[in-house]
N, CA, C and O atoms as a Maestro MAE file, in Angstrom:
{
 s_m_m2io_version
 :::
 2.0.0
}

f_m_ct {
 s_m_title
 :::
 protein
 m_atom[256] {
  # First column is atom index #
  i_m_mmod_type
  r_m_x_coord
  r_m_y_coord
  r_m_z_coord
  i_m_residue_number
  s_m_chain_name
  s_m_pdb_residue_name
  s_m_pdb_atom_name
  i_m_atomic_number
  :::
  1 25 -18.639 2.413 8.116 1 A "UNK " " N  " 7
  2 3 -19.499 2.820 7.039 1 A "UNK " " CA " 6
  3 2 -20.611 1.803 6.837 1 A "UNK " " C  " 6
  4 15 -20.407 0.593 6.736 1 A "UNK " " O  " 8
  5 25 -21.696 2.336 6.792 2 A "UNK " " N  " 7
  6 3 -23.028 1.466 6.439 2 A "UNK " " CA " 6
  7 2 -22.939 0.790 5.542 2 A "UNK " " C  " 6
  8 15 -21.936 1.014 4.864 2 A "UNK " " O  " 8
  9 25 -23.627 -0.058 5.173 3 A "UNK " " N  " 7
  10 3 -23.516 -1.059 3.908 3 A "UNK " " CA " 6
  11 2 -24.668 -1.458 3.337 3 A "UNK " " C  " 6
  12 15 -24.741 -2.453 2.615 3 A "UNK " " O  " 8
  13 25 -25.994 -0.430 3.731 4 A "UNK " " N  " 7
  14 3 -27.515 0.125 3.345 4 A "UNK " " CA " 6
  15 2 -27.844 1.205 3.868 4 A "UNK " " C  " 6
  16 15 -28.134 1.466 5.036 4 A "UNK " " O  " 8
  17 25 -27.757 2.236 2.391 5 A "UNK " " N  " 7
  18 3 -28.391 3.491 2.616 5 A "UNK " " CA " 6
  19 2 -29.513 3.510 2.378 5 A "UNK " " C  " 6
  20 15 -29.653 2.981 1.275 5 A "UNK " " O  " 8
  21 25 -30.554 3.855 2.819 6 A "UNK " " N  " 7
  22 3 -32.007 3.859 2.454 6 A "UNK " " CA " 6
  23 2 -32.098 5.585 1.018 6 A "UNK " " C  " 6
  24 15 -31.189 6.410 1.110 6 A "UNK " " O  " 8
  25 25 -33.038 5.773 0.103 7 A "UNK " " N  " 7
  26 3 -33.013 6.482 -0.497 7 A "UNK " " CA " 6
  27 2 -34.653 6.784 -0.685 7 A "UNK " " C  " 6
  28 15 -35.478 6.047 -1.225 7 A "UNK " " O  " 8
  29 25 -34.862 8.077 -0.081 8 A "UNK " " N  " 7
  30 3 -36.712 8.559 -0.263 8 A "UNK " " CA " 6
  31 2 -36.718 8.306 -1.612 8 A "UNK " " C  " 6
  32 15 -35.862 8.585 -2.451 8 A "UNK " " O  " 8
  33 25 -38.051 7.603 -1.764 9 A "UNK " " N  " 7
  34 3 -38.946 7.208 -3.261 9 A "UNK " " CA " 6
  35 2 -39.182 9.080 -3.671 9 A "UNK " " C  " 6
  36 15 -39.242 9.225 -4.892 9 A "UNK " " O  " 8
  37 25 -39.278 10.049 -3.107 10 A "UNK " " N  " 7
  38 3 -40.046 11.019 -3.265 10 A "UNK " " CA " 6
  39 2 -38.729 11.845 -3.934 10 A "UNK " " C  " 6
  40 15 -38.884 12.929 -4.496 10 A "UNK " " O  " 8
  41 25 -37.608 11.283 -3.816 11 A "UNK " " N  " 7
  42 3 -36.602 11.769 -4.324 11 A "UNK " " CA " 6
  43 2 -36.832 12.369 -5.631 11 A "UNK " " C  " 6
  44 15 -36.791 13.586 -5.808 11 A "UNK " " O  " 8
  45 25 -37.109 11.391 -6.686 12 A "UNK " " N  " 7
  46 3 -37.472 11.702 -8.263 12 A "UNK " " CA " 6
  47 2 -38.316 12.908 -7.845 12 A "UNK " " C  " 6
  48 15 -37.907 13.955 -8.347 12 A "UNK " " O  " 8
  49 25 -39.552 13.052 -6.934 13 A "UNK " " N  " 7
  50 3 -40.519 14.092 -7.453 13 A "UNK " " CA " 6
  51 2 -39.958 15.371 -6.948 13 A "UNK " " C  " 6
  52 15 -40.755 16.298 -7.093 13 A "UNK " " O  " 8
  53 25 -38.753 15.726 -6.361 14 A "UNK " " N  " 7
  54 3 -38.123 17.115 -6.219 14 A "UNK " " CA " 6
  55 2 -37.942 17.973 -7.562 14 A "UNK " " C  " 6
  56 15 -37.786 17.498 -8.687 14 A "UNK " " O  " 8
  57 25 -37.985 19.080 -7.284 15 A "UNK " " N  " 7
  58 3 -38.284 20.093 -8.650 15 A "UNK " " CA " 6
  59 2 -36.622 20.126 -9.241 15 A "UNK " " C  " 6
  60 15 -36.162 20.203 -10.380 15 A "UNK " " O  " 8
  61 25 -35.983 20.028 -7.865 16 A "UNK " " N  " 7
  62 3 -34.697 19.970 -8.615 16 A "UNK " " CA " 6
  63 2 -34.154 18.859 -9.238 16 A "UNK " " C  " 6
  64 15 -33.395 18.862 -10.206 16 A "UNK " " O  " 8
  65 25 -34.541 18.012 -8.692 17 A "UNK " " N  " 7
  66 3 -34.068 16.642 -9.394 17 A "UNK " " CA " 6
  67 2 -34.683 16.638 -10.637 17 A "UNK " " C  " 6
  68 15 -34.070 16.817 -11.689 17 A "UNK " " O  " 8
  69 25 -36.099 16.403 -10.532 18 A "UNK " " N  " 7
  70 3 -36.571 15.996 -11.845 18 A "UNK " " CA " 6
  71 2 -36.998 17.695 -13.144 18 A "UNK " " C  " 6
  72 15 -37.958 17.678 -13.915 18 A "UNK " " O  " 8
  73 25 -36.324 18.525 -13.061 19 A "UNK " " N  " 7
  74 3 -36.439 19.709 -13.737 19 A "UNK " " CA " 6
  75 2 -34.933 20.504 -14.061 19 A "UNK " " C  " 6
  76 15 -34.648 21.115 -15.090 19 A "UNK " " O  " 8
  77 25 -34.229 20.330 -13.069 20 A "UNK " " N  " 7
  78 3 -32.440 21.158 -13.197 20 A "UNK " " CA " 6
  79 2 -31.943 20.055 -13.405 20 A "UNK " " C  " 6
  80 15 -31.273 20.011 -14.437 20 A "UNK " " O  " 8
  81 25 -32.021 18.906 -12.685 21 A "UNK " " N  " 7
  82 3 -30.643 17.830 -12.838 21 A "UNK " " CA " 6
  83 2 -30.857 17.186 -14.375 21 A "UNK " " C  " 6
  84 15 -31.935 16.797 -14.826 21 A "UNK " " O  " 8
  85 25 -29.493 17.169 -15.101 22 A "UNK " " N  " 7
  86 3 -29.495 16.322 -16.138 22 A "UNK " " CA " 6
  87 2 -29.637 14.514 -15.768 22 A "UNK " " C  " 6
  88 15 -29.706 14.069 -14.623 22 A "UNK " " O  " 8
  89 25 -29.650 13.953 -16.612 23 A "UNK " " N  " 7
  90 3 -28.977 11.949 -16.304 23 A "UNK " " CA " 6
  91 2 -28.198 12.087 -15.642 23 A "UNK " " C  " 6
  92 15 -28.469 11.774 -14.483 23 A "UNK " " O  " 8
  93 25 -27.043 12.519 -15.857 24 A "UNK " " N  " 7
  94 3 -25.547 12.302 -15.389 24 A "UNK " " CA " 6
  95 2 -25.382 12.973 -14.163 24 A "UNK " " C  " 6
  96 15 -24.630 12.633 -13.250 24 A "UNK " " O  " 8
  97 25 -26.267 14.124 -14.207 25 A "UNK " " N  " 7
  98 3 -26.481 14.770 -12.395 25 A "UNK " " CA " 6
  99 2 -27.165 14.193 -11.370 25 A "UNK " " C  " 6
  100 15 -26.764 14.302 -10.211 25 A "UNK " " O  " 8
  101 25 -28.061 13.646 -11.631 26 A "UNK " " N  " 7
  102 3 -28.742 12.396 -11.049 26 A "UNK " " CA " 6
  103 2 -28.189 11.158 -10.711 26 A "UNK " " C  " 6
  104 15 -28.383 10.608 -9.627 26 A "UNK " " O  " 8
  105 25 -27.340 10.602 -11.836 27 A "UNK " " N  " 7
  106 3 -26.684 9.423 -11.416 27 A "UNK " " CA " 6
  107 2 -25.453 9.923 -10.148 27 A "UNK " " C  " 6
  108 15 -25.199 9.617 -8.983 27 A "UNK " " O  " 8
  109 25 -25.067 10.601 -10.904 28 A "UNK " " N  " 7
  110 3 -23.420 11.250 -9.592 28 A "UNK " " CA " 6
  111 2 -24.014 12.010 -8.452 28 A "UNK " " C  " 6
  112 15 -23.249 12.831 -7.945 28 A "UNK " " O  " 8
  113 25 -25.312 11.910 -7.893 29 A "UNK " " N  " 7
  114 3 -26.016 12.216 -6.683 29 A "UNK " " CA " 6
  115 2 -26.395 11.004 -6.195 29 A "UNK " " C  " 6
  116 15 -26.442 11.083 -4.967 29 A "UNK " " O  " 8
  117 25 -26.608 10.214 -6.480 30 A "UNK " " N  " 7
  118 3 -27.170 9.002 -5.957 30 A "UNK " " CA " 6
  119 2 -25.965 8.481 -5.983 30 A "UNK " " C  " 6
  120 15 -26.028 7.774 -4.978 30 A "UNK " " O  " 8
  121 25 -24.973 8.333 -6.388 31 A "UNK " " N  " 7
  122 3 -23.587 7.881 -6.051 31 A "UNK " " CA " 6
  123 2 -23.187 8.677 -4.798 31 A "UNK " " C  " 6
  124 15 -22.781 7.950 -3.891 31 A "UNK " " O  " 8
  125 25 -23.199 9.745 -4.577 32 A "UNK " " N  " 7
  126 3 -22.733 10.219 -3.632 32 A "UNK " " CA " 6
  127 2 -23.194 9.811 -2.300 32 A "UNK " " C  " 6
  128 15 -22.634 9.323 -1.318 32 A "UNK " " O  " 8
  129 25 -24.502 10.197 -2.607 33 A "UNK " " N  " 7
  130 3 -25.591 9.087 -1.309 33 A "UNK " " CA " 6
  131 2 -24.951 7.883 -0.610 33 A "UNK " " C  " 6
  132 15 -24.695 7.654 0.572 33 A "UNK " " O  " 8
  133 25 -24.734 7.013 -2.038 34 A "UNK " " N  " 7
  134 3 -24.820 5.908 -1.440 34 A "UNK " " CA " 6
  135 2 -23.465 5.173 -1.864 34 A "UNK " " C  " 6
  136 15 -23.636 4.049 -2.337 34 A "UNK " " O  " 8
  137 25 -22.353 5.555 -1.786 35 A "UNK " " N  " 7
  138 3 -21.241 5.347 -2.525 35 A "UNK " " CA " 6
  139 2 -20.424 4.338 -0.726 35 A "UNK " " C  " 6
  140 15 -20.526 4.518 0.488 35 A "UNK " " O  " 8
  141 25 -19.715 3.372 -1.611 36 A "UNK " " N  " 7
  142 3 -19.196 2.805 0.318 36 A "UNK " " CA " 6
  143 2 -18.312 3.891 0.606 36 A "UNK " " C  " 6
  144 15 -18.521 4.134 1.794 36 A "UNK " " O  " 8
  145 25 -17.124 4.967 0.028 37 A "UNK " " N  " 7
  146 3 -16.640 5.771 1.035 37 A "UNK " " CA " 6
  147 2 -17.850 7.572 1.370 37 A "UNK " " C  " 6
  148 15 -17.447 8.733 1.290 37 A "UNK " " O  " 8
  149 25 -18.842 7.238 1.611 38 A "UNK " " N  " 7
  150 3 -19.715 7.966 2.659 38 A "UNK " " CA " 6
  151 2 -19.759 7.364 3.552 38 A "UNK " " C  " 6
  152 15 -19.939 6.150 3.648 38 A "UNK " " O  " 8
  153 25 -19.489 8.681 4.907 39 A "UNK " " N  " 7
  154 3 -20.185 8.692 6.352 39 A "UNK " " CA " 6
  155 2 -21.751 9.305 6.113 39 A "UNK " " C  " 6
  156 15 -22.308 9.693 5.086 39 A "UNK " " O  " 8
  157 25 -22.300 9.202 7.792 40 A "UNK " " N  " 7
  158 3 -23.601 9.342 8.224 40 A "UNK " " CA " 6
  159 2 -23.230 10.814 7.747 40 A "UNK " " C  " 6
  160 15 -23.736 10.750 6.626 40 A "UNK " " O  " 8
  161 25 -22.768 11.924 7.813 41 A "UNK " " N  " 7
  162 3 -22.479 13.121 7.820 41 A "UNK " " CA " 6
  163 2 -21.724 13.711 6.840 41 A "UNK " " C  " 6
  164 15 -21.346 14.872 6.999 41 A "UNK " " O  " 8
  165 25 -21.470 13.151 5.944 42 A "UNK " " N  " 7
  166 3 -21.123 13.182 4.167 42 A "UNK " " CA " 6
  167 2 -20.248 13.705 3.962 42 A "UNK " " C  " 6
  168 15 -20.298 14.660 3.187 42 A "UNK " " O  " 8
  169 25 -18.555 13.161 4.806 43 A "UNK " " N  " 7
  170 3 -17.415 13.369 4.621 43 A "UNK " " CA " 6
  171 2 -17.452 11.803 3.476 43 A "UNK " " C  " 6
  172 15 -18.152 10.829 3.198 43 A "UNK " " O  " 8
  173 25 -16.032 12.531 3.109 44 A "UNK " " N  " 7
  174 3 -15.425 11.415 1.738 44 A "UNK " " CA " 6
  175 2 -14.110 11.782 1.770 44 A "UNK " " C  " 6
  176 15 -13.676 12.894 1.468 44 A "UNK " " O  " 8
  177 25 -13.252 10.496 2.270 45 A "UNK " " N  " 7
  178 3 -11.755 10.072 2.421 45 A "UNK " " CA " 6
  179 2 -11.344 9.577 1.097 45 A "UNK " " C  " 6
  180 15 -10.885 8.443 0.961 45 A "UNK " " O  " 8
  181 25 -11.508 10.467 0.036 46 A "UNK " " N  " 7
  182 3 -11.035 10.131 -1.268 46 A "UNK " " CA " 6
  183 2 -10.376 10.812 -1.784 46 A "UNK " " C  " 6
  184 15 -10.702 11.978 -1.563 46 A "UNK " " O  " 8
  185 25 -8.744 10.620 -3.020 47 A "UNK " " N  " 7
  186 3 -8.357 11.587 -3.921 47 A "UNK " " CA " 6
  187 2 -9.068 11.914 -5.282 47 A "UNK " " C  " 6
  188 15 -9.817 11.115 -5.844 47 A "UNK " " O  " 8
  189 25 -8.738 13.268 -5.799 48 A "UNK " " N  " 7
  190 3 -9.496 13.468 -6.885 48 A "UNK " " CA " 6
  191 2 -8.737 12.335 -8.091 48 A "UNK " " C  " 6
  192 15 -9.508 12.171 -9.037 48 A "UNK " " O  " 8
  193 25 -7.504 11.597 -8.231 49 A "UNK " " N  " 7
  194 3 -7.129 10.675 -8.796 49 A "UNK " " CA " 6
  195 2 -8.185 9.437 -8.590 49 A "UNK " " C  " 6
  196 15 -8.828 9.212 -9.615 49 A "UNK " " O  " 8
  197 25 -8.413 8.820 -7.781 50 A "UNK " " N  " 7
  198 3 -9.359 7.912 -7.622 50 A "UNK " " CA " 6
  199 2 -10.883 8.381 -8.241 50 A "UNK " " C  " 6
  200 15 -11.457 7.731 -9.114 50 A "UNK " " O  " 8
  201 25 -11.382 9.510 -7.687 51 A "UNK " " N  " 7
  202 3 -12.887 10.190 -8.617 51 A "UNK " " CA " 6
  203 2 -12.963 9.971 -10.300 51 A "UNK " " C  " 6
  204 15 -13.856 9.568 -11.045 51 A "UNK " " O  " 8
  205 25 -11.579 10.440 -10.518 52 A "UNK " " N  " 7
  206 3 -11.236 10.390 -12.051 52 A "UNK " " CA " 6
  207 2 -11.192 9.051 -12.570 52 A "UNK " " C  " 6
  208 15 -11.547 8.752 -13.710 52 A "UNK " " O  " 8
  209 25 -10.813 8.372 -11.837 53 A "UNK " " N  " 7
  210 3 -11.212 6.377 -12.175 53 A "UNK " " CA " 6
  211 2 -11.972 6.221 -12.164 53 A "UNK " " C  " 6
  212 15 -12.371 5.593 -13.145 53 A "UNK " " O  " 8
  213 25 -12.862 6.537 -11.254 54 A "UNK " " N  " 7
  214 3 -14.440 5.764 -11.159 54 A "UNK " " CA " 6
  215 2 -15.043 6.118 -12.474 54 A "UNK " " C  " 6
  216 15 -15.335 5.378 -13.413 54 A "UNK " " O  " 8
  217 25 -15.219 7.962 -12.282 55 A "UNK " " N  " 7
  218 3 -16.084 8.297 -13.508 55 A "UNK " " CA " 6
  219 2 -15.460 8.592 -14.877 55 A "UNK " " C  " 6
  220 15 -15.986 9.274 -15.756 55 A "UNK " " O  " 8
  221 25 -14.140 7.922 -14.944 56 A "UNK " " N  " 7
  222 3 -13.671 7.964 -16.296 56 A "UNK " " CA " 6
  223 2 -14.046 9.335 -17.055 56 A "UNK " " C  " 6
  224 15 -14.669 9.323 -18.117 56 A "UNK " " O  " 8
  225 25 -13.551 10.693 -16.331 57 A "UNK " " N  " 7
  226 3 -14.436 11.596 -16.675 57 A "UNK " " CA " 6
  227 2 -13.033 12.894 -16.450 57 A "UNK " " C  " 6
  228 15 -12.484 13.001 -15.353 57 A "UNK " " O  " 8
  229 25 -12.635 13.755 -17.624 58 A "UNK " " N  " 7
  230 3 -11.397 14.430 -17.941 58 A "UNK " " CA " 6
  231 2 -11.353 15.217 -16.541 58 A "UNK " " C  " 6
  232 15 -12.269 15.252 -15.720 58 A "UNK " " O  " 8
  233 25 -9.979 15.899 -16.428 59 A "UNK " " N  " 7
  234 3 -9.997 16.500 -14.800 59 A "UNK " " CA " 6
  235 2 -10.493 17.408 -15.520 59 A "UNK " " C  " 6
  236 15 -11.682 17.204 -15.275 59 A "UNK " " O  " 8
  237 25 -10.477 18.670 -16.564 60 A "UNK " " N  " 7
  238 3 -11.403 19.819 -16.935 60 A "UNK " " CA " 6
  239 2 -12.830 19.801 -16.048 60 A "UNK " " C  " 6
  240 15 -13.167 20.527 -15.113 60 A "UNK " " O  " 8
  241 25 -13.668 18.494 -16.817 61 A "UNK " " N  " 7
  242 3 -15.083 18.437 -16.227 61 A "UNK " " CA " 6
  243 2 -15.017 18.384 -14.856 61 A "UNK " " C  " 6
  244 15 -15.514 19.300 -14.201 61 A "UNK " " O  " 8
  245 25 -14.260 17.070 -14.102 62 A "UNK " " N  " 7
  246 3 -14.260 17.062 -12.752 62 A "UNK " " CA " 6
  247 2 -14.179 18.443 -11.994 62 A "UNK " " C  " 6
  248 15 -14.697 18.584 -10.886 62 A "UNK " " O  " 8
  249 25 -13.372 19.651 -12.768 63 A "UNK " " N  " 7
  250 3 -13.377 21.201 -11.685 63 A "UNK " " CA " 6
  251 2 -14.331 22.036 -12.469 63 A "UNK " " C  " 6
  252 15 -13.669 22.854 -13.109 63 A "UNK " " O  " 8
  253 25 -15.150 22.125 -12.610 64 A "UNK " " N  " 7
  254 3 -16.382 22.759 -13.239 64 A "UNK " " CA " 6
  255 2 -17.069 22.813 -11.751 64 A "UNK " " C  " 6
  256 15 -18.200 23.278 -11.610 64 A "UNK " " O  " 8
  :::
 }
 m_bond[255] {
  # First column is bond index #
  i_m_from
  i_m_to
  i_m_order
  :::
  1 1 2 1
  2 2 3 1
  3 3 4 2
  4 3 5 1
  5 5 6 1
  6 6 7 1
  7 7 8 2
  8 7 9 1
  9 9 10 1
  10 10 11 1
  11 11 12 2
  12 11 13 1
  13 13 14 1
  14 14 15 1
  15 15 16 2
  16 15 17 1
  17 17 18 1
  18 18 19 1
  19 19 20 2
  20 19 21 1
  21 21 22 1
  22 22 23 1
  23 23 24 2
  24 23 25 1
  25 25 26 1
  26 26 27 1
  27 27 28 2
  28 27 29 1
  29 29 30 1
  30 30 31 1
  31 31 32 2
  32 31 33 1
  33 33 34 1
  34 34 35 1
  35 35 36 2
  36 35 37 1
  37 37 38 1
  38 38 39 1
  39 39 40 2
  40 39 41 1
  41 41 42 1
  42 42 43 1
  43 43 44 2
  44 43 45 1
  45 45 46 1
  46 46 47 1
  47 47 48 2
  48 47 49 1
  49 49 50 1
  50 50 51 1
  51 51 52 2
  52 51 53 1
  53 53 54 1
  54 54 55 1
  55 55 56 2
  56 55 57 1
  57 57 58 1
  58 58 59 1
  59 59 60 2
  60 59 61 1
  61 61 62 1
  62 62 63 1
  63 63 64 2
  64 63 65 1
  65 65 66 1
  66 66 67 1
  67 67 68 2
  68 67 69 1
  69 69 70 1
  70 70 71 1
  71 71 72 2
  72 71 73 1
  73 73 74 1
  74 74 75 1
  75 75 76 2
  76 75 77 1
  77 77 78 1
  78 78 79 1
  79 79 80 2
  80 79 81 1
  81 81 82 1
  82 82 83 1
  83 83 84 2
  84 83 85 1
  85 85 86 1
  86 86 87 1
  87 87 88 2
  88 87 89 1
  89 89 90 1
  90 90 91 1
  91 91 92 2
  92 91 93 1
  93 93 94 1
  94 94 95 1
  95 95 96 2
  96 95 97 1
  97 97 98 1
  98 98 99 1
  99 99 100 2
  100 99 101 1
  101 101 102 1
  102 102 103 1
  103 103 104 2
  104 103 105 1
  105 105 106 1
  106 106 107 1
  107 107 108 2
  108 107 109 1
  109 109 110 1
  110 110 111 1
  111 111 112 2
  112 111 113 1
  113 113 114 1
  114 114 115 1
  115 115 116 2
  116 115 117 1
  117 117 118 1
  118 118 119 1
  119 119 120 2
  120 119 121 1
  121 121 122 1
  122 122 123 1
  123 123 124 2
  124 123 125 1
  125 125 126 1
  126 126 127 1
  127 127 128 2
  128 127 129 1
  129 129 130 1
  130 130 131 1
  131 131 132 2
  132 131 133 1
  133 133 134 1
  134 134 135 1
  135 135 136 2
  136 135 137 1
  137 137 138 1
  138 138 139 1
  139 139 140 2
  140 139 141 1
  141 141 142 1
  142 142 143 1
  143 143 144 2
  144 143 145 1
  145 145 146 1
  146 146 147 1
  147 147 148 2
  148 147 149 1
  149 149 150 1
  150 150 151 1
  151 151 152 2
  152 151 153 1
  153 153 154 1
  154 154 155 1
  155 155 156 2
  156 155 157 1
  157 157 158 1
  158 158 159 1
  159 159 160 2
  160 159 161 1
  161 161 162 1
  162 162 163 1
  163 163 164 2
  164 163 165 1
  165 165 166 1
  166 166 167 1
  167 167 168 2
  168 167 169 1
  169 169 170 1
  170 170 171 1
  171 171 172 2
  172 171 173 1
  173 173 174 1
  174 174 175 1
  175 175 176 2
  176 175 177 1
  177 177 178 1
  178 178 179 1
  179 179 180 2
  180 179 181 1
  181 181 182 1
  182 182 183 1
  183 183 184 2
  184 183 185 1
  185 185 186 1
  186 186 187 1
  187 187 188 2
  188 187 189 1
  189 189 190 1
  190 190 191 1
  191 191 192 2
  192 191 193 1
  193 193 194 1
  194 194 195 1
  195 195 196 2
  196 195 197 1
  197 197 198 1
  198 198 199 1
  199 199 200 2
  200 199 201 1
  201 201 202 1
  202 202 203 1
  203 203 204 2
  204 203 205 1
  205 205 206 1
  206 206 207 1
  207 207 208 2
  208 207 209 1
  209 209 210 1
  210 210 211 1
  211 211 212 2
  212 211 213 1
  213 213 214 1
  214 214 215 1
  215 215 216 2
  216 215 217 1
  217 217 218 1
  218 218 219 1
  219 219 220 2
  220 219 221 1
  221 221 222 1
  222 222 223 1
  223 223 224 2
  224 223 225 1
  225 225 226 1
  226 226 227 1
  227 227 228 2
  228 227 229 1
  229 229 230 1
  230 230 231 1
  231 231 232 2
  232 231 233 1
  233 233 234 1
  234 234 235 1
  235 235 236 2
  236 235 237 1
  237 237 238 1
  238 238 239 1
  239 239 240 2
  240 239 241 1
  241 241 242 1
  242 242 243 1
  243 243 244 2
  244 243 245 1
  245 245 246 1
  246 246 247 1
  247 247 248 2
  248 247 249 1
  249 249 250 1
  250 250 251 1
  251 251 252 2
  252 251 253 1
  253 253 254 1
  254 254 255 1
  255 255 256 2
  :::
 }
}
């Protein structure tokens, strides 16, 4: 796993980013990006127990 993801500046000016995504949709996209368990090809060797640690966030929301 890489240990520098590069991230386009042009990112913010997408219609979806900066018009649909809330804060919190934005932040948990750029986590995903650039999180250390991502591959080049955006598998993730993680349990949903561990997700629920990071983002301190109820399992309800997590299955939405």
């Amino acid at each position: 796993m890489a240990k520098y993801r590069m991230v386009r500046t042009d990112f913010w000016k997408n219609p979806m980013v900066s018009e649909e995504m809330s804060p919190e949709d934005k932040y948990f996209y750029l986590y995903l990006l650039t999180n250390p368990e991502t591959t080049q090809i955006g598998i993730y060797k993680i349990t949903k127990n561990i997700w629920l640690l990071i983002w301190a966030i109820p399992l309800r929301v997590f299955l939405r």
